[in-house]
C-alpha positions in Angstrom: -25.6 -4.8 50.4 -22.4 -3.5 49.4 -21.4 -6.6 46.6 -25.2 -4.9 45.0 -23.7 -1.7 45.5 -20.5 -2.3 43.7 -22.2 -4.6 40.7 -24.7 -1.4 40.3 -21.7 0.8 40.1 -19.6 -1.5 37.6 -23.0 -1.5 35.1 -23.3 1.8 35.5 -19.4 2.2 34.8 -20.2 -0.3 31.4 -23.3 1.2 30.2 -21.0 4.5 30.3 -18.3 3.3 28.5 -20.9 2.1 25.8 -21.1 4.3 22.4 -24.6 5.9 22.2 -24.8 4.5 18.3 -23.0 1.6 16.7 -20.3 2.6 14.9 -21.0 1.8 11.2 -17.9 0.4 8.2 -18.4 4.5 7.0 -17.3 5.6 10.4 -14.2 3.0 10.5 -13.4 3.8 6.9 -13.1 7.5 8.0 -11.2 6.9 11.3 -8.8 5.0 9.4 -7.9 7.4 6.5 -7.3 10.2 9.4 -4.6 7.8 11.0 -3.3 7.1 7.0 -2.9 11.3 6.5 -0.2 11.1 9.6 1.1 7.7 9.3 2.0 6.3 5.9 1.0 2.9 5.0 3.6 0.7 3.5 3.1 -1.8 1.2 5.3 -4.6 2.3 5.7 -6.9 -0.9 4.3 -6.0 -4.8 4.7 -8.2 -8.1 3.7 -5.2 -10.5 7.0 -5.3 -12.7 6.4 -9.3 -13.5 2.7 -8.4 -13.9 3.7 -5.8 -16.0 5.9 -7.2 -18.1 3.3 -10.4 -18.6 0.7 -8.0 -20.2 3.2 -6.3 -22.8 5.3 -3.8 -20.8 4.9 -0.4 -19.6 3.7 1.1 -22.5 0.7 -1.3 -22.9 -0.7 -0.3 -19.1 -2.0 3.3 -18.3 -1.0 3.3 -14.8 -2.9 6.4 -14.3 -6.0 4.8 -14.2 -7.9 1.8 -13.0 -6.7 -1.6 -13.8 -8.8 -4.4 -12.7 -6.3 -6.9 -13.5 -3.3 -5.4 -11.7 -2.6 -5.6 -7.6 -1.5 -2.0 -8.0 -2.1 1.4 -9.8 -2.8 5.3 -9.1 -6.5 5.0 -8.4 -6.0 2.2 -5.8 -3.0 3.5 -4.0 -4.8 6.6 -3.5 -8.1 4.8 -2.3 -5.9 2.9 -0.2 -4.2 5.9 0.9 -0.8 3.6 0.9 1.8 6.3 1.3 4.7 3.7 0.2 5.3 0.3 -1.4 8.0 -2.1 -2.2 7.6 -3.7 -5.6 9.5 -7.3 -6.1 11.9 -8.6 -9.3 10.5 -11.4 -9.3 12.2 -14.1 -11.1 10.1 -17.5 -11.8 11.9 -20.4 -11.1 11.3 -21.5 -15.1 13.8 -18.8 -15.9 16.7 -21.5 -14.0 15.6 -24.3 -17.0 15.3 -22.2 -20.2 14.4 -19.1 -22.1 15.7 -15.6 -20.5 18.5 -15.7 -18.1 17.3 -15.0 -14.8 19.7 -12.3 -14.0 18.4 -10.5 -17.5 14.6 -11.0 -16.2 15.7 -9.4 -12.9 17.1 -6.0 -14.4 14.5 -5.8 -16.7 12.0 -5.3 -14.2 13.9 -2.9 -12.1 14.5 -1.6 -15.0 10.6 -1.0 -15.6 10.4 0.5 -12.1 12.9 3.5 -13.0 10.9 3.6 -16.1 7.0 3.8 -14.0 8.4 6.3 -11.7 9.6 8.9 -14.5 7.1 8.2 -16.4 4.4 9.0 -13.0 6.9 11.0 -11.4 3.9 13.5 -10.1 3.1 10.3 -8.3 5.7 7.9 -7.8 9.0 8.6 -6.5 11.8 6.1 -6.0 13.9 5.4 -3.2 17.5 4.0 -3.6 18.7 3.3 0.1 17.0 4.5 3.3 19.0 4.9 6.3 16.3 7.6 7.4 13.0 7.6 6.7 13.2 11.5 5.7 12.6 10.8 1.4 9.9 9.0 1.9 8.1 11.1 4.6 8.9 14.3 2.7 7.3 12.9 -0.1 4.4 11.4 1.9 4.1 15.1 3.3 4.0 16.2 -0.1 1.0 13.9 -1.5 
C-alpha cells in the first residue's frame, strides 16, 4: 500500500510540474530576447573586414541595411540582439606566397573597422582594451 501511495504522489508531483500548454519557438524566441536586454551576447569570432574588403570596401556595402551575403550587419545584430562582437584581420595564407604583404592586408582591415565604426558610430562603438567590462556595458545599456 504505501509503494502505491508514494508512486500516486510522485505522478501527481510530475503532472504538476507539467506546463498546461506546450511552449511554442514564439515563446522561446521571446524568453530569450528578455535574457539578451540584461545580458549582452557576444559574438566570439567575425570575418566582416576580409568580407568586406572582397566585395569592394566599405563604401561599396550599406551596412545599415540587410546584406544577404555578409555574416554581419545592423539589421541582423539587432534581430540577434548581439550586444557585442569581435571582428577578425584575417590574413589568407596566399598573402605568405605573393601579391599584398600580409602585414599590409592586416592593417587594412583594422583599418576598415575604425573606418565602419565612425562611419555607424550611432551603432557601432569600438573598444581598444578591456580590463573592465564597463565600455562595453555602458554602451549595451545605451542600445
Amino acid at each position: 500500500m504505501r509503494v502505491i501511495w508514494k508512486v500516486a504522489v510522485g505522478l501527481a508531483f510530475l503532472v504538476g510540474l507539467r506546463p498546461a500548454e506546450p511552449l511554442c519557438a514564439q515563446d522561446y524566441r521571446a524568453q530569450a530576447l528578455r535574457i539578451l536586454r540584461t545580458v549582452p551576447l557576444v559574438d566570439g569570432h567575425n570575418d566582416l573586414p576580409d568580407a568586406i574588403r572582397e566585395r569592394g570596401g566599405l563604401d561599396s556595402v550599406d551596412f545599415a541595411v540587410l546584406q544577404p551575403k555578409l555574416m554581419t550587419d545592423i539589421p541582423k545584430l539587432r534581430a540577434g540582439a548581439v550586444g557585442a562582437q569581435f571582428w577578425a584581420a584575417y590574413v589568407p595564407v596566399t598573402t605568405l606566397h605573393g601579391g599584398e604583404h600580409p602585414a599590409v592586408y592586416a592593417l587594412e582591415q583594422i583599418d576598415l573597422v575604425h573606418r565602419l565604426c565612425r562611419k555607424y558610430g550611432q551603432t557601432l562603438a569600438r573598444r581598444r582594451r578591456s580590463r573592465t567590462s564597463s565600455g562595453t556595458s555602458q554602451r549595451y545599456a545605451a542600445a
